[in-house]
C-alpha positions in Angstrom: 86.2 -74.6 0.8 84.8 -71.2 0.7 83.1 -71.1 4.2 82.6 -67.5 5.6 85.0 -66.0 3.1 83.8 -62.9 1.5 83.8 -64.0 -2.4 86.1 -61.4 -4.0 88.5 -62.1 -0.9 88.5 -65.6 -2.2 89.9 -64.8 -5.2 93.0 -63.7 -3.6 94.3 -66.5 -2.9 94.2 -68.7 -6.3 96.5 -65.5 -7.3 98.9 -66.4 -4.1 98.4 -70.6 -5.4 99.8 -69.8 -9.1 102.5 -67.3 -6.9 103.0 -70.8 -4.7 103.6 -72.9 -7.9 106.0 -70.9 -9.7 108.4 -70.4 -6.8 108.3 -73.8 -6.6 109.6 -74.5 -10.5 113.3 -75.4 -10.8 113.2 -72.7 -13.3 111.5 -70.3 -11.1 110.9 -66.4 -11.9 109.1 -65.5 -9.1 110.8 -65.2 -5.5 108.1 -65.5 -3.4 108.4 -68.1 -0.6 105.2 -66.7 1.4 103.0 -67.1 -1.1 102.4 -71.2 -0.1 101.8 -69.4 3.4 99.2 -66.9 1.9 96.8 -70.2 0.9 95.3 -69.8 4.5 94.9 -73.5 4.1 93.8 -74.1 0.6 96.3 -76.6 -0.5 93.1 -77.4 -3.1 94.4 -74.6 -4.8 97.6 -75.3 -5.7 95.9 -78.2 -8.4 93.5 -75.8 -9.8 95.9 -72.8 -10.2 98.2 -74.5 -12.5 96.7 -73.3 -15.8 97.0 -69.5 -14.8 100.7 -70.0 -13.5 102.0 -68.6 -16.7 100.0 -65.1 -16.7 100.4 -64.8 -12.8 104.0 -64.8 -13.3 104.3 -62.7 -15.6 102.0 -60.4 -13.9 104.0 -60.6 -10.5 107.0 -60.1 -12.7 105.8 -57.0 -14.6 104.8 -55.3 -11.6 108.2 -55.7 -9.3 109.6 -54.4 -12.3 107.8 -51.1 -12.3 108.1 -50.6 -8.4 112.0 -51.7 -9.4 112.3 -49.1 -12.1 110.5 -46.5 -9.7 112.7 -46.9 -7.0 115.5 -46.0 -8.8 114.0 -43.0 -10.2 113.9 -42.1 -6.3 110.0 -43.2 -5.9 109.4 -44.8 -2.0 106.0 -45.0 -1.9 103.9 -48.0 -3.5 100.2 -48.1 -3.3 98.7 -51.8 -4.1 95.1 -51.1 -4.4 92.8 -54.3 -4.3 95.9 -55.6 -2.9 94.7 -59.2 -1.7 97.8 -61.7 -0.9 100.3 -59.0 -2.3 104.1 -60.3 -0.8 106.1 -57.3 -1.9 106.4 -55.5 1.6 107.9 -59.3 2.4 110.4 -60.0 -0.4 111.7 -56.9 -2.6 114.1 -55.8 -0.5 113.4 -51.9 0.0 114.2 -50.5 3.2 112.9 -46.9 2.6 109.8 -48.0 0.9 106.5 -47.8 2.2 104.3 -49.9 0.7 100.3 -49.4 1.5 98.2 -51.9 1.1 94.2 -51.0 0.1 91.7 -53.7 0.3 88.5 -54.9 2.4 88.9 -55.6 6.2 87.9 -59.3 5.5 90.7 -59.1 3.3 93.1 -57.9 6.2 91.6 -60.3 8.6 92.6 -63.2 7.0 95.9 -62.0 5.6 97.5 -60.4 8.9 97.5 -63.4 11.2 99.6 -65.2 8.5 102.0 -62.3 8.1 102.2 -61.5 11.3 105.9 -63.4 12.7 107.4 -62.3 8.6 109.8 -59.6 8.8 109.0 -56.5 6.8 111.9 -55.6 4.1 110.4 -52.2 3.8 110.5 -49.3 6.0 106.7 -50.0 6.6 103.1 -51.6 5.8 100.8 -49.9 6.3 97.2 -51.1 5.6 94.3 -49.3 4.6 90.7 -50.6 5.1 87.8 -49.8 2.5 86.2 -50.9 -0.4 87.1 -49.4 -3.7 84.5 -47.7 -5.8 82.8 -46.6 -2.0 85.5 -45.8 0.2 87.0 -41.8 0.3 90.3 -43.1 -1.2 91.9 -39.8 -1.1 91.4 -39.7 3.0 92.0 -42.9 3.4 95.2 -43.1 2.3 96.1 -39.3 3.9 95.1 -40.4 7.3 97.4 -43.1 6.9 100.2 -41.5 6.6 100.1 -41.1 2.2 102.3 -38.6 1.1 100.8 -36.7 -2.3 103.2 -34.4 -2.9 105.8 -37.5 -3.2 105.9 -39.8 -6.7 103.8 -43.1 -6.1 104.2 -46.4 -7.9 100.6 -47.4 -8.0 99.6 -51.3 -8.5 96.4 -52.2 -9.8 97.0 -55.9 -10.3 94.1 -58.2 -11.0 91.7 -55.0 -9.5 90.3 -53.0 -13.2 87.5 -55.8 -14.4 85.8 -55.5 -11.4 85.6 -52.0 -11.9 82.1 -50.2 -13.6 83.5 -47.8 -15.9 81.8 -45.1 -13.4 84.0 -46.6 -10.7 87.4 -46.9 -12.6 86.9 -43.3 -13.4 86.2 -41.9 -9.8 89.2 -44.3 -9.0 91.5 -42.8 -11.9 90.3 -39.4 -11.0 91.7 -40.4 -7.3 95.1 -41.7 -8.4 95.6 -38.3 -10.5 94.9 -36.3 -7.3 96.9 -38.5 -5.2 100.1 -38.8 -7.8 103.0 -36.1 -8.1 105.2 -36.3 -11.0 107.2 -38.9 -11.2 104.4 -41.8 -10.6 103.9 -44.5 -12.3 100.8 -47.0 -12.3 100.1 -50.3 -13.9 97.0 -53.0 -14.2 96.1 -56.2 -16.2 92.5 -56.1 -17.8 90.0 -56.7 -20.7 88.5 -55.4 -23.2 84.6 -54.9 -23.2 84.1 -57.6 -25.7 85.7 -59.8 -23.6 84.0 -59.0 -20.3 80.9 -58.3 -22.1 80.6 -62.4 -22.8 80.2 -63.3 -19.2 83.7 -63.5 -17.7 83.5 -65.1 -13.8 87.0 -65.5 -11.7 86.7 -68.4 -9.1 83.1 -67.7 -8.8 83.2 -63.5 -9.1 82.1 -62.3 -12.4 83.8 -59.2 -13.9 81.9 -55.9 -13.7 83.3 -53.9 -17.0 86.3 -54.3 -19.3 87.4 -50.8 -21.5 89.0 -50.6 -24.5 90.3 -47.2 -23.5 92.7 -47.5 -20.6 94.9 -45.2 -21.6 92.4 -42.8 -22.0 91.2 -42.6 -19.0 94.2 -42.6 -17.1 95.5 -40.2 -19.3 92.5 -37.7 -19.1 91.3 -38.4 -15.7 94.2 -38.9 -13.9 97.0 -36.6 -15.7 99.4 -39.6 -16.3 100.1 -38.4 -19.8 102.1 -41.0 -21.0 100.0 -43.7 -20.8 100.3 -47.1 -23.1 97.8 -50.6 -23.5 99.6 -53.8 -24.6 98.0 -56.9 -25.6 99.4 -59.5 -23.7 99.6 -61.8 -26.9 102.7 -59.8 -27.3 104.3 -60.7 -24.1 106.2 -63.5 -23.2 108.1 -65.2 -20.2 112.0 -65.4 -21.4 113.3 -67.7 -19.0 117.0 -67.9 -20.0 116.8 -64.6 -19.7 114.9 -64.4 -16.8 112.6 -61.4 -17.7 109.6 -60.3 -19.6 109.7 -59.6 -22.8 107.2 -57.4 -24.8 106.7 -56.9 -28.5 106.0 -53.2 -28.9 104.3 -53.5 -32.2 101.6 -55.6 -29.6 100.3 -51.7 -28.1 97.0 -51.4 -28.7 94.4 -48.2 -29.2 90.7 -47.9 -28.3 89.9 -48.5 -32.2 92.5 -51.7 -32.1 91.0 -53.1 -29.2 87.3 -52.3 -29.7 85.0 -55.6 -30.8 87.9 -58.0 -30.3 88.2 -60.4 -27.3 92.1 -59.4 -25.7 93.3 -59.6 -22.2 95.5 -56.4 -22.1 97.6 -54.5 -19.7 98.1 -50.8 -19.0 101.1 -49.0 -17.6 101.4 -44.9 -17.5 103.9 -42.3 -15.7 103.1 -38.4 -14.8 105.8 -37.0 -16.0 104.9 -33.5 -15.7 
């Protein structure tokens, strides 16, 4: 039941059922043994998150890889904005990492209480209340301790197609102003076709899909290596145990423009 759960919280938590399910695998990927916790109750969930387990995990999987990668390019800051039931400050083992964590307060409220006996394996946690697209994001975070002259690992995960286009460019704008070199940011999307046919999540519909990703982030926020990749080209290799992606898969706006394609964006300032 949804009772007196804001709706776009809500949709945290199918994301934290599909988390649930994969730990649970024999073959499991993901090491994430709060996210059954993170349900808040909704075992109902764990039924109707089976068909997205797939594209969760790889989307879990893709982004501890970047804050990974980061960290060993000396990078101890991670900003998850839209960060619903996010587990990282939980589970990837980074003691001089703070991770911040940017959502609404009904977010927070719900999320806390359930977190609140798990040991951190970060240096800290640090939330930060607002609601994208309204909030000062720049303040926000420097109030809370955000250090811009330091690199930042920026997760967008499940956030850009509930952006407007006006919003993911104040946001983009933002993350440039916020990012030293060094940073590094990713997000799963669409493109405008896709959104543009009427595209609801667990009862939310999508505000805007772009075909330009890299564009934006490129111009707007200075990260000037900047790449979109269909996700048709990327695939769980389980004997492996990582993510693979097919680089003749990376898209442009001409590529992507008119075609239905669920896509993901990744892009470091490196100067």
């Amino acid at each position: 039941m949804k009772l007196n759960i804001d709706p776009h919280v809500y949709t945290a938590l199918p994301i934290a059922a599909s988390r649930a399910i994969a730990y649970g695998r024999p073959d499991s990927m993901v090491n994430d043994p709060l996210a059954h916790k993170l349900l808040a109750g909704h075992e109902n969930l764990l039924e109707r998150a089976s068909a997205n387990t797939e594209y969760m995990t790889m989307r879990c999987l893709i982004g501890d890889d970047l804050v990974a990668k980061q960290h060993l390019q000396g990078v101890r800051q991670v900003v998850s904005l839209g960060a619903g039931m996010d587990s990282r400050a939980f589970r990837l083992q980074l003691p001089e990492t703070t991770f911040f964590e940017v959502d609404k307060e009904d977010l927070f409220r719900l999320k806390d209480p359930l977190v609140e006996d798990v040991p951190l394996t970060c240096a800290r946690r640090v939330t930060v209340i607002g609601v994208l697209g309204e909030m000062d994001l720049v303040q926000s975070l420097q109030q809370s301790g955000f250090d811009p002259t330091k690199p930042t690992t920026w997760l967008l995960e499940g956030l850009l197609p509930y952006f407007t286009r006006a919003v993911l460019q104040s946001v983009a704008e933002d993350i440039g102003s916020l990012s030293a070199p060094g940073s590094g940011l990713w997000g799963d999307s669409f493109s405008k076709t896709s959104v543009e046919k009427g595209m609801v999540f667990h009862g939310v519909p999508f505000a805007d899909g772009c075909d330009d990703y890299d564009v934006i982030f490129r111009d707007l926020a200075g990260f000037d290596n900047a790449t979109v990749m269909d996700f048709a080209g990327i695939w769980l290799d389980r004997p492996a145990r990582r993510v693979r992606m097919d680089k003749r898969y990376a898209l442009t706006p001409k590529t992507t423009s008119g075609k239905d394609i669920c896509l993901m964006v990744q892009a470091f300032k490196t100067k």
